[in-house]
C-alpha positions as CSV (number, residue, x, y, z in Angstrom):
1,X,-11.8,19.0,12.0
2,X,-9.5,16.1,12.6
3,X,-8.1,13.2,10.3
4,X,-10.0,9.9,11.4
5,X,-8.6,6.8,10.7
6,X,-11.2,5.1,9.0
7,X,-10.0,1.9,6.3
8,X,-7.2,-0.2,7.1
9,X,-6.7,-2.9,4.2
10,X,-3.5,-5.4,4.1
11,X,-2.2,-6.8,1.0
12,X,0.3,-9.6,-0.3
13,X,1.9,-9.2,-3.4
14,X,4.9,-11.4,-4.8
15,X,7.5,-11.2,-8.0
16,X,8.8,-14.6,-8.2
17,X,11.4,-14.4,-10.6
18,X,12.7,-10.9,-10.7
19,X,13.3,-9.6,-7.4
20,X,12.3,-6.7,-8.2
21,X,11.2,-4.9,-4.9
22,X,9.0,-2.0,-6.7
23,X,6.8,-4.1,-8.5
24,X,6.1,-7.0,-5.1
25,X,5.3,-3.8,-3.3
26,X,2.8,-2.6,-5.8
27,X,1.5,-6.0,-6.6
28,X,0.8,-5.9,-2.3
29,X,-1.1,-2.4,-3.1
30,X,-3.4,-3.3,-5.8
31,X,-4.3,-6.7,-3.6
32,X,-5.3,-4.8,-0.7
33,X,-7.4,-1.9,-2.9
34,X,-9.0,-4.5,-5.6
35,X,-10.6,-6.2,-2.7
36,X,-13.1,-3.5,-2.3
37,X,-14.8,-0.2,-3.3
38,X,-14.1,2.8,-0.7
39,X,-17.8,4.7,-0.6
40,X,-17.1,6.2,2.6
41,X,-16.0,9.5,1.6
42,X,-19.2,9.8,-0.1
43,X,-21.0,8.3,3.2
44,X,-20.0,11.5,4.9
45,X,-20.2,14.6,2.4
46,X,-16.3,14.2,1.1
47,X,-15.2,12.7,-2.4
48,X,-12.9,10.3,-3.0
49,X,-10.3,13.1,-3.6
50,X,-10.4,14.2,0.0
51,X,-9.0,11.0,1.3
52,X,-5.2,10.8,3.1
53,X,-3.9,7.7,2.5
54,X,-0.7,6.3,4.0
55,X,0.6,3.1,2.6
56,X,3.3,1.0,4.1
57,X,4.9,-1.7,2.6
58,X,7.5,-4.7,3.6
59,X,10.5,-5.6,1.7
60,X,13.8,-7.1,2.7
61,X,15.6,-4.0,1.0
62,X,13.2,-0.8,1.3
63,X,15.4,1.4,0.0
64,X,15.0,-0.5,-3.1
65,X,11.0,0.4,-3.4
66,X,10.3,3.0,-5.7
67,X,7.7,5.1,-4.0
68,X,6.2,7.2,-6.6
69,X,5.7,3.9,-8.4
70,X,3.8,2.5,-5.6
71,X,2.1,5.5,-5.3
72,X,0.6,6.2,-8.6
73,X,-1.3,3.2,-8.0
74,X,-3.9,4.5,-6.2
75,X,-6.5,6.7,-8.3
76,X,-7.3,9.4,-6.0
77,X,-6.3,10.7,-2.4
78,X,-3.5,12.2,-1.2
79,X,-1.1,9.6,-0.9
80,X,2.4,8.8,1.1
81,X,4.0,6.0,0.8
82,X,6.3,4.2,3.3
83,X,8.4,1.2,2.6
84,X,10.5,-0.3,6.0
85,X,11.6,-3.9,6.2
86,X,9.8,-6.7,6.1
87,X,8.6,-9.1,3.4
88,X,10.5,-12.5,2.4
89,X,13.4,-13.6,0.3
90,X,13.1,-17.0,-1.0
91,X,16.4,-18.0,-2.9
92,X,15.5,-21.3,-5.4
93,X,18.4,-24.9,-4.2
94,X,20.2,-23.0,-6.8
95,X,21.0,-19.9,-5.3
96,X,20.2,-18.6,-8.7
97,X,16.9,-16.9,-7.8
98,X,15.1,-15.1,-5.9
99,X,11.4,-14.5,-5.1
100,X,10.4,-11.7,-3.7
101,X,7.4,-11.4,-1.2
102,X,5.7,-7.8,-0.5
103,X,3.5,-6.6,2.5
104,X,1.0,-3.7,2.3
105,X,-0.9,-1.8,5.0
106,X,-2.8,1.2,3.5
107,X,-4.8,3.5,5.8
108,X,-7.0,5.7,5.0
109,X,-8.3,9.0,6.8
110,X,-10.9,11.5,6.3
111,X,-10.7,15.2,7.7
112,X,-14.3,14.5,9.9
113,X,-15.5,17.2,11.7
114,X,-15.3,17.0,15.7
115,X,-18.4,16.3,17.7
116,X,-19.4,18.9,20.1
């Protein structure tokens, strides 16, 4: 058996008063899961449960992203979460705030048997 890459869904999620970098990055999650119902596990013989799911998110500061937050999101799988640089800092004429813009990329694999 191998992992197959078989869902990619992208996500944009934004907190626009707070900068906090956790909570754009799970906004960016749940935008690119709500968008759908994943029956393929199902499709092929596998539950829900059996998915791996890697998630990647964008931020200006990464090391910022709380990624067990981000990852209790999703309600089943086995789940990693990734968060490198990206996103978008908007300061207000101010320069008193800042909105925060998030990025997702979530993959998911199934263990699919090889064909002979």
């Amino acid at each position: 058996m191998a992992l197959k890459r078989l869902i990619l869904e992208l996500g944009m999620g934004v907190d626009l008063t707070g900068a906090d970098y956790t909570k754009a990055a799970v906004k960016a999650v749940r935008d690119a899961l709500w968008h759908n119902s994943l029956t393929i596990a199902n499709a092929v013989g596998q539950t829900p449960h059996d998915m791996h799911i890697e998630a990647t998110v964008g931020v200006p500061k990464p090391e910022q992203v709380d990624k067990a937050a981000v990852a209790a999101v999703f309600p089943y799988g086995k789940v990693t979460v990734e968060a490198v640089e990206g996103g978008l800092e908007i300061m207000n004429d101010e320069g008193t705030n800042l909105t925060l813009m998030a990025n997702a990329a979530v993959v998911v694999y199934l263990d699919i048997p090889e064909k002979k």
